[in-house]
C-alpha positions as CSV (number, residue, x, y, z in Angstrom):
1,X,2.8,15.3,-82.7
2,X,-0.9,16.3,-83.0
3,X,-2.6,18.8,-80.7
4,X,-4.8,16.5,-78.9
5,X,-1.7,14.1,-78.1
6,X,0.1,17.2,-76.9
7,X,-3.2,18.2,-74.0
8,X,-3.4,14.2,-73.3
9,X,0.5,14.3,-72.0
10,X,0.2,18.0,-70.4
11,X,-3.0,16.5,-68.4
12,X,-1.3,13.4,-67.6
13,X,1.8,16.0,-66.1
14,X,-0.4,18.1,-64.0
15,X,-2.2,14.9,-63.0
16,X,1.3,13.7,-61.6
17,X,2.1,16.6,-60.2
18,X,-1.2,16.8,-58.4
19,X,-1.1,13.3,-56.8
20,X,3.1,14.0,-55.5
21,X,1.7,17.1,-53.5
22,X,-1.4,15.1,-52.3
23,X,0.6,12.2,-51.1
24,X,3.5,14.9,-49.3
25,X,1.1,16.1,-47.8
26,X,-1.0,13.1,-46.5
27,X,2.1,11.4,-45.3
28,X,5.7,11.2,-44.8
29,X,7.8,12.3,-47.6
30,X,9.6,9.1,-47.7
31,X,6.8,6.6,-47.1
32,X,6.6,5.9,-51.0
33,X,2.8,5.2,-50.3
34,X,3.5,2.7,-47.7
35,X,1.9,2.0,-44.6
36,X,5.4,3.4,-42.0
37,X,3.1,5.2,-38.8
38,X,2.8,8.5,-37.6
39,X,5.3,8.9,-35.0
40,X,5.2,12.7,-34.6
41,X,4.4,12.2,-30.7
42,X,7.8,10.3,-29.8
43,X,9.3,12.0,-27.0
44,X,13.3,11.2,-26.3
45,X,13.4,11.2,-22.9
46,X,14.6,9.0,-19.8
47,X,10.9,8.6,-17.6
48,X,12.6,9.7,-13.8
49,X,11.9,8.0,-10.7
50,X,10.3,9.8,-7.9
51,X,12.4,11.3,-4.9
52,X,11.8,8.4,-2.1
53,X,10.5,6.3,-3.8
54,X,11.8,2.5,-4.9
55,X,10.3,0.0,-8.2
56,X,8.1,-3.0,-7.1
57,X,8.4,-5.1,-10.0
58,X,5.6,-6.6,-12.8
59,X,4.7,-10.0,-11.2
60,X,2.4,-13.0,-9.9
61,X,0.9,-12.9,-6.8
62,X,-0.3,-15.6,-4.4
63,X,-2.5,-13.3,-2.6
64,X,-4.6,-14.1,0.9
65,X,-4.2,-15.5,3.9
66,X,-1.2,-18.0,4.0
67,X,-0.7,-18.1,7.6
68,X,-3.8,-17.1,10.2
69,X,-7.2,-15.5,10.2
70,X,-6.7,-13.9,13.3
71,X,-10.4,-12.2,13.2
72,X,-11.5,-15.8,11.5
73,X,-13.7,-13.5,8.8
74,X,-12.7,-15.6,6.2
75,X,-12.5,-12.8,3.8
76,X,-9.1,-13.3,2.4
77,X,-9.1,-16.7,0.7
78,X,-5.2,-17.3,-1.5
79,X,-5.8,-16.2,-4.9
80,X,-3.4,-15.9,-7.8
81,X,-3.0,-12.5,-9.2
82,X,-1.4,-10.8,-12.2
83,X,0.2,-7.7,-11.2
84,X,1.7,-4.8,-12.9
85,X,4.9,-2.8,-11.6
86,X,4.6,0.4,-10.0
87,X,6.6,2.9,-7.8
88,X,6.0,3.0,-4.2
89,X,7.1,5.5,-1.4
90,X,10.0,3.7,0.8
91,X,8.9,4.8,3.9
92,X,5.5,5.9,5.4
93,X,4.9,10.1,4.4
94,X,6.3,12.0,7.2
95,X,5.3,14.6,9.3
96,X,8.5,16.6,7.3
97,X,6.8,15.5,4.3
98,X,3.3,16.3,4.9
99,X,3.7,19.6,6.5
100,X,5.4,20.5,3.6
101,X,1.5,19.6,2.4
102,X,0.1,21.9,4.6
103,X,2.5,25.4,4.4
104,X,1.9,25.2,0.7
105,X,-1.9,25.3,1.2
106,X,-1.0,28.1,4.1
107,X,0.9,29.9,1.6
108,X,-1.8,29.6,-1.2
109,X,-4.1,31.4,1.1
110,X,-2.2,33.9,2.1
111,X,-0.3,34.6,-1.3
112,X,-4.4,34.6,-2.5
113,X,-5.0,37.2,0.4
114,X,-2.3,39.6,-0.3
115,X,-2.9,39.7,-4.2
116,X,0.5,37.6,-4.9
117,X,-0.1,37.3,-8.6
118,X,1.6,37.2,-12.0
119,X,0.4,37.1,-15.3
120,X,0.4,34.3,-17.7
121,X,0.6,34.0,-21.5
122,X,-2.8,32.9,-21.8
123,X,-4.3,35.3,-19.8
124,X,-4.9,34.0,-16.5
125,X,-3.2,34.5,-13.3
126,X,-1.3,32.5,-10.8
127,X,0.3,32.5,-7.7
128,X,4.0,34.0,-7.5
129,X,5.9,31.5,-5.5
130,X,8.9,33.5,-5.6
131,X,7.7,36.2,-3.5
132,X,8.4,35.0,0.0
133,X,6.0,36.2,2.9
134,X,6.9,37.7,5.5
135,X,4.3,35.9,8.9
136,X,6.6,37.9,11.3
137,X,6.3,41.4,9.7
138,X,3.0,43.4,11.4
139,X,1.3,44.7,8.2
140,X,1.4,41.3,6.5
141,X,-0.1,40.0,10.1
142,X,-2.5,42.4,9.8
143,X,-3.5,42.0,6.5
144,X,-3.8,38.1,7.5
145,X,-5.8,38.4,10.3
146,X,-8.5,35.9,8.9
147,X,-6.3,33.5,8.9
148,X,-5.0,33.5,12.8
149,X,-7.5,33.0,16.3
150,X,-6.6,35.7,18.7
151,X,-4.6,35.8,21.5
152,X,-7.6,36.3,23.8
153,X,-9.5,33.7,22.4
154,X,-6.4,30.5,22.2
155,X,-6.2,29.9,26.1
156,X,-2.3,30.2,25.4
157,X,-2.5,34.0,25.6
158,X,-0.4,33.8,21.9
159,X,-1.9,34.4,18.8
160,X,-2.1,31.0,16.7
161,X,-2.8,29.7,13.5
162,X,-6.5,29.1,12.8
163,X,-5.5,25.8,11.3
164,X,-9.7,24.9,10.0
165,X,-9.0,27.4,7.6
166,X,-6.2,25.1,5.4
167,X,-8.6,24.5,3.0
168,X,-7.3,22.3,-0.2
169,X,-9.4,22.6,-3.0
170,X,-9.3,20.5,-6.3
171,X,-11.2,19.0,-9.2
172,X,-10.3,15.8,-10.9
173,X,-12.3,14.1,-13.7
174,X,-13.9,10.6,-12.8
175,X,-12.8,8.6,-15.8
176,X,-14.6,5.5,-14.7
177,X,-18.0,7.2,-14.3
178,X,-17.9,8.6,-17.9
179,X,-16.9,5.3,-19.0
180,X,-20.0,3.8,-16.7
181,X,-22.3,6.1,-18.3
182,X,-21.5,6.9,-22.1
183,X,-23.5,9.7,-24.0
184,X,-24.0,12.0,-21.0
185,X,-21.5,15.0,-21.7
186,X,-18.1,14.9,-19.6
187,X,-18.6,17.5,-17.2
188,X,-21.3,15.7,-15.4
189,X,-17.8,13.4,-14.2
190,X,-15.8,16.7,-13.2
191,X,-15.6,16.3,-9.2
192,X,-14.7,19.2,-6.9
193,X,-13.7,18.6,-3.4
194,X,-12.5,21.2,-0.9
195,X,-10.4,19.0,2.1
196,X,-9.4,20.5,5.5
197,X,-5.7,19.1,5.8
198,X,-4.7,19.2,8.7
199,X,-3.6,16.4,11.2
200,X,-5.9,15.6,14.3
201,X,-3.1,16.3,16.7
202,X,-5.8,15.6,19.6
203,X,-6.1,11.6,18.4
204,X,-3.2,11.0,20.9
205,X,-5.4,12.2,23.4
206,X,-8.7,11.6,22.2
207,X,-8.1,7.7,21.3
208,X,-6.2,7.0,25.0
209,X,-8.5,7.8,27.8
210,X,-6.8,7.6,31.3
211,X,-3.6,7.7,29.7
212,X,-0.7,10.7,29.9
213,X,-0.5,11.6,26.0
214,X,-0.7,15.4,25.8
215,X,3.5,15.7,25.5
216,X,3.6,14.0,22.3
217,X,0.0,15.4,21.2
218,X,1.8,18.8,21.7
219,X,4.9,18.0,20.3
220,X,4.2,15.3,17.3
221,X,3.3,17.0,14.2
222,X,6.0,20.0,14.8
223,X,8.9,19.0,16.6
224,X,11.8,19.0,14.5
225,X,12.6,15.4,16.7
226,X,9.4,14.0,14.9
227,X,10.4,15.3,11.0
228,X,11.1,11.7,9.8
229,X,8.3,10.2,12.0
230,X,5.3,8.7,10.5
231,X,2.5,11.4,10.3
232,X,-0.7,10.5,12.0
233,X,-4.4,12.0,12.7
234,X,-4.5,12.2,8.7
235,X,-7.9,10.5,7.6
236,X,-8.6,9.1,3.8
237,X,-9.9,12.2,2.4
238,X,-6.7,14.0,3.5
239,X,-4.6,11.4,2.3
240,X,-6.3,11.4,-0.7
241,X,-6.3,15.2,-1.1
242,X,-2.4,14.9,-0.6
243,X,-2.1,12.1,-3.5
244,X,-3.8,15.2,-5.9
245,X,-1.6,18.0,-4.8
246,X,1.8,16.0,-5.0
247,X,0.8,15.1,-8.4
248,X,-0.1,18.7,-9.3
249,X,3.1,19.7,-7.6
250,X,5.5,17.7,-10.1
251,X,3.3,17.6,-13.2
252,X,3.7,21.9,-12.9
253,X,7.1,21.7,-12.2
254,X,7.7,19.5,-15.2
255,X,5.4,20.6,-17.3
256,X,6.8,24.4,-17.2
257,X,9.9,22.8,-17.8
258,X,8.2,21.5,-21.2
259,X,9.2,17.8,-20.3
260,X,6.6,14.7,-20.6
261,X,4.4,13.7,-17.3
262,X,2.9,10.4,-16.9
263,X,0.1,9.2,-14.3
264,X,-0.3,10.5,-10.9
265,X,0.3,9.9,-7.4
266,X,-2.3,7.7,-5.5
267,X,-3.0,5.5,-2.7
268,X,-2.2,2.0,-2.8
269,X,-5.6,-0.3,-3.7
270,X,-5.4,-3.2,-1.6
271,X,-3.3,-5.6,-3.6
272,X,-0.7,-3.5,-4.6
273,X,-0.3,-2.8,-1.2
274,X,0.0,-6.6,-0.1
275,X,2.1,-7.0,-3.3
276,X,5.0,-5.0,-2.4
277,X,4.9,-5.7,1.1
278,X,5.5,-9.4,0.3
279,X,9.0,-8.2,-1.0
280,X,8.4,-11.1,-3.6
281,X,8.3,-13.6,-0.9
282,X,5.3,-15.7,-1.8
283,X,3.0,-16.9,0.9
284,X,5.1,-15.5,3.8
285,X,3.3,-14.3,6.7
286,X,5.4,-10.6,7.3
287,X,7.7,-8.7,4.7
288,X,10.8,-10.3,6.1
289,X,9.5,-13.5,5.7
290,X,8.9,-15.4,9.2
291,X,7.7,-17.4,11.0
292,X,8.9,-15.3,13.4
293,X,9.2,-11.3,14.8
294,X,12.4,-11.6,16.3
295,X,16.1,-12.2,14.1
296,X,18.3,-15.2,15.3
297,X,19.8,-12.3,17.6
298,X,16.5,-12.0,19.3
299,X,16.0,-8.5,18.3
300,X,12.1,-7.7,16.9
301,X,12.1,-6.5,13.3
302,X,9.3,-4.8,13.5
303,X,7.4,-1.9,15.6
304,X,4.5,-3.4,17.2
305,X,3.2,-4.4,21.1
306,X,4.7,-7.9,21.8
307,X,4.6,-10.0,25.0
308,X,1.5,-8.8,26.5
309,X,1.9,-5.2,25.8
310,X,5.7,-4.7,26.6
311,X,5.1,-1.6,24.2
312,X,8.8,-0.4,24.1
313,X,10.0,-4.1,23.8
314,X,10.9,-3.8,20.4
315,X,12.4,-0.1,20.7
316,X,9.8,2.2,20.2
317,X,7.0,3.3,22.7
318,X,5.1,4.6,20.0
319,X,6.0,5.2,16.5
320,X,9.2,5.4,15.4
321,X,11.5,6.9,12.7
322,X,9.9,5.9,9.1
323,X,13.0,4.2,8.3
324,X,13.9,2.4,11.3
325,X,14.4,-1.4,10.9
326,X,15.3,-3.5,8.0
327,X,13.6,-3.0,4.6
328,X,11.4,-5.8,2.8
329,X,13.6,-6.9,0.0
330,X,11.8,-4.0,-2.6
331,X,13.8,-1.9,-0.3
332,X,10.4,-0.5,1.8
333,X,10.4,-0.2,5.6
334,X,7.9,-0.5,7.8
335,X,5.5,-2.5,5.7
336,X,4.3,-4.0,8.7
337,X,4.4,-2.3,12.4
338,X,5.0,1.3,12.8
339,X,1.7,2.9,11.7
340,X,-1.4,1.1,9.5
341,X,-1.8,2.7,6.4
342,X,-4.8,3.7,4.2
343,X,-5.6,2.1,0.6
344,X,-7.8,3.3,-1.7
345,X,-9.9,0.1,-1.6
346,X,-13.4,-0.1,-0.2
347,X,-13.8,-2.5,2.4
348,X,-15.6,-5.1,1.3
349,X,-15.7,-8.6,2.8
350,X,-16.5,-10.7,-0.1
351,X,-13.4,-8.6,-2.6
352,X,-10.9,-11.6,-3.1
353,X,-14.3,-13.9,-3.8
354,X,-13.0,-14.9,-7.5
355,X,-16.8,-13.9,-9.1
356,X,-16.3,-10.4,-7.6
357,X,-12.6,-9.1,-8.7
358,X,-10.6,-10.1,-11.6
359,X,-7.0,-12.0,-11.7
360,X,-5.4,-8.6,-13.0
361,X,-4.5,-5.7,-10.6
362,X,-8.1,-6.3,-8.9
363,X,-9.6,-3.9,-7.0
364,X,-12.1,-2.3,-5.6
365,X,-12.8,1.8,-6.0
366,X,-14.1,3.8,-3.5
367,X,-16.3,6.8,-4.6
368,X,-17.1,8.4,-0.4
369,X,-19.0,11.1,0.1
370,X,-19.4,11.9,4.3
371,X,-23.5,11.4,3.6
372,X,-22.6,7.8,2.7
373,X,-24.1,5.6,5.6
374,X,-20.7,3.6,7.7
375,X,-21.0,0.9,5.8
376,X,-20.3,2.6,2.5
377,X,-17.2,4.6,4.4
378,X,-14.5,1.5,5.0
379,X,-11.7,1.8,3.7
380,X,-9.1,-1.2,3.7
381,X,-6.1,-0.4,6.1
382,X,-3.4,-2.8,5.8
383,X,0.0,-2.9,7.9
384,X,-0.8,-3.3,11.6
385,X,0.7,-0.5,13.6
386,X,2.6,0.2,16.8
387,X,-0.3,-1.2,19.0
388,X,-1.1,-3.9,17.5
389,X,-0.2,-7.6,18.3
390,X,1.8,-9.6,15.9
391,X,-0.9,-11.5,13.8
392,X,-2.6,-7.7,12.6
393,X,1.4,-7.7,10.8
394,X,0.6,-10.4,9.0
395,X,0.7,-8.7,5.5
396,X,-2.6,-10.4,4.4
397,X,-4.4,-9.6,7.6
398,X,-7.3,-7.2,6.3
399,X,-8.7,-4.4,8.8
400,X,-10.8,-1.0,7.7
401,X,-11.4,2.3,9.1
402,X,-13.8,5.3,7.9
403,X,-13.0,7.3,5.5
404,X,-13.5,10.2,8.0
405,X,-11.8,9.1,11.3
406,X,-8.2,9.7,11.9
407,X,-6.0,7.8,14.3
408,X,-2.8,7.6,15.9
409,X,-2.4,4.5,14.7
410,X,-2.7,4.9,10.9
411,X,-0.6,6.7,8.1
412,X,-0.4,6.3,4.4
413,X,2.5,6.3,1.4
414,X,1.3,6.6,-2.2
415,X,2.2,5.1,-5.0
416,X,3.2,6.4,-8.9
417,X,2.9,4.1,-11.7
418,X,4.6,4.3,-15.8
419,X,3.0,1.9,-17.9
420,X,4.4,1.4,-21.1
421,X,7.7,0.5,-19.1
422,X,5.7,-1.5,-16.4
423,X,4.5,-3.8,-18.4
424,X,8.2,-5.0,-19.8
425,X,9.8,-4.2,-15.9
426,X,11.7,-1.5,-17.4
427,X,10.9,1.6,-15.1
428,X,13.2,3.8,-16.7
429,X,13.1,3.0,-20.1
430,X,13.9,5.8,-23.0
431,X,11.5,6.5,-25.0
């Protein structure tokens, strides 16, 4: 064997060589140069369901009004929609539930105020949650003080809660505005908002003139009688504001816990809403079905004001417990009656005109800022409530509201969507 044969085969060996370590490390070891996917991300894991809340299922949807216009505004002619599944709350939130809301925001403030910090890996600080406070104990009170009106200043003579200074503060990145506008860098779309949260308790009051309200204005939001009660007085921003925190709530929890999070809690948009509330009964005027409000028993099946304003005909005066009557048949009470309940959809009058919304999980977003003339400021509120005659139940009855105004008439429940197992009606697929 020559010497120049010998340097041809030693080349061709390091060549080899060379090309077996590029291709280890530009791919899998076993994909024999074969196109196999990168599946480094796969998570095994079993995506939960949220506490409360049941499945409303991937579906078609004859949308609009199938029974009566009762405002004849002709804004809801029957369209056909495509819609994906998604989770939705089984009840209205409750004043339990919110308030739950509101101490953590207390809580925040104060934990800030008293220097309640730990230190992470990174760095930063946050709050420590295990460190329970103390309202009762007279340093912390005094080193709180910002956060109370005085007894001299309440008209009860007790020192109370200065409840304008529950501030909830958070920043969320508009994905449809970067989208809208490409090139411009992505903190231009970074939104901060700072929410008071807590309810109107004086809407009882304020919305009923010549009318003996102030027991329940007092007692509503607290009373331990009232936990699984509807909460009311909450307006869109603070329904909205709640949507963020319960998402940042879980998505910590989980997160620290180093297990996957998927999409985020959110109000309803308009057809989603009238989705689930059919219960997959197509074209039926209320979430039992109907014609009718009453059972072959004669008892109503819904919280509303029937025959003439018999208020407490039904059972209830004015709300009543969250889950009181039968559920739709996606297990959700109260769809219709109790309290109306916010969207996320702009009011718009023309939104089920087929050359304004698409076929597929239409809607309508609503970017509100309180500068916004009224018009701009309707929100969709769907439901009817507890003072409402029967036709405002009629699940494809559309009514709005301002995005600022509370009531003590309308609530809210969110809902929490997974995809990838949405779109084959497996909510709790592995992954």
């Amino acid at each position: 064997m020559t010497k120049n044969t010998q340097m041809k085969q030693l080349s061709l060996s390091i060549a080899t060589v060379a090309m077996a370590i590029f291709a280890a490390s530009c791919g899998q070891p076993t994909s024999q140069g074969q196109l196999v996917g990168d599946y480094s991300n796969r998570m095994n894991y079993r995506a939960p369901a949220p506490v409360g809340m049941v499945y409303v299922n991937s579906g078609v949807m004859k949308s609009g009004y199938s029974d009566q216009d009762i405002e004849n505004s002709l804004d809801a002619p029957v369209r056909t929609l495509q819609m994906t599944g998604f989770y939705m709350d089984d009840t209205e939130i409750t004043n339990a539930e919110y308030r739950q809301f509101t101490n953590w925001v207390r809580d925040s403030i104060a934990n800030t105020t008293l220097g309640n910090f730990v230190d992470n890996e990174d760095g930063t600080q946050s709050i420590d949650w295990k460190n329970r406070i103390k309202y009762t104990d007279a340093d912390v009170q005094d080193q709180l003080m910002g956060m109370y009106i005085d007894a001299s200043q309440t008209g009860t003579g007790k020192k109370e809660l200065d409840v304008t200074k529950l501030m909830y503060s958070y920043t969320y990145f508009d994905m449809e505005a970067a989208v809208m506008n490409p090139g411009q860098p992505r903190t231009n779309f970074r939104v901060t908002k700072s929410i008071n949260v807590y309810p109107d308790t004086a809407v009882w009051m304020r919305q009923f003139a010549y009318s003996n309200n102030e027991p329940i204005a007092r007692q509503y939001n607290w009373f331990p009688a009232f936990d699984e009660y509807p909460v009311v007085g909450v307006n869109w921003f603070q329904a909205t504001a709640f949507c963020n925190w319960r998402t940042q709530l879980w998505q910590g929890d989980r997160e620290k816990r180093k297990l996957y999070f998927e999409g985020s809690f959110q109000l309803p948009d308009e057809s989603q809403w009238e989705w689930a509330a059919r219960g997959g009964r197509q074209l039926s005027p209320y979430p039992w079905g109907g014609p009718y409000t009453m059972n072959q028993k004669g008892c109503y099946l819904a919280n509303f004001k029937p025959d003439r304003g018999d208020y407490s005909a039904d059972g209830g005066l004015y709300t009543v417990r969250a889950n009181a009557y039968w559920p739709n048949d996606y297990g959700l009470y109260n769809m219709s009656g109790n309290v109306a309940e916010w969207t996320k959809s702009k009011y718009v009058r023309d939104a089920y005109n087929v050359n304004v919304l698409a076929d597929m999980n239409p809607d309508i977003r609503a970017r509100i800022n309180e500068t916004d003339p009224a018009w701009q400021r309707r929100i969709v509120v769907k439901g009817g409530s507890w003072r409402d005659p029967a036709p405002y139940l009629n699940v494809s009855n559309r009514d709005y509201e301002f995005a600022d105004t509370a009531k003590a008439y309308i609530g809210f429940r969110t809902v929490y969507q997974q995809l990838a197992g949405a779109l084959n009606n497996e909510p709790n697929r592995s992954r």
